[in-house]
C-alpha positions, 0 to 999 in steps of 0.5 A: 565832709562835715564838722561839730561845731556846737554840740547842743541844742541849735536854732537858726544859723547863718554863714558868712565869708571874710572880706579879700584884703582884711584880716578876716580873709580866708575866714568863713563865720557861722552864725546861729542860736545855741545854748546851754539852757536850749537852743535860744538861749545864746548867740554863737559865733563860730570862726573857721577856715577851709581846711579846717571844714575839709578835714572832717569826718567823710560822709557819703561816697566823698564826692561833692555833688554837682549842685554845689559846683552850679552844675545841673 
């Protein structure tokens, strides 16, 4: 699946996870540079939830690769 986050310009990104019995539980946080003047010309920080990021636009045949599972 996939998402649009940021439509512009990008850099560096990170990702991060909430934290189990906070409120920002269930919550996955991207991280990265973007802007509209280029892509270091801001700090993003984007906040989402699962079922947001899997109702997304199919890619590929849909199947999620073994990797991801830590299967080789």
């Amino acid at each position: 699946m996939k998402r649009l986050v940021f439509g512009g310009p990008s850099a560096y990104s990170c990702l991060g996870a909430g934290r189990p019995g906070t409120p920002t539980e269930g919550l996955i946080y991207l991280y990265f540079e973007g802007g509209k003047k280029g892509r270091h010309s801001g700090i993003q920080l984007a906040a989402y939830n699962l079922s947001w990021l899997i109702s997304g636009q199919k890619t590929g045949d849909g199947r999620i690769p073994s990797w991801v599972r830590g299967q080789r």
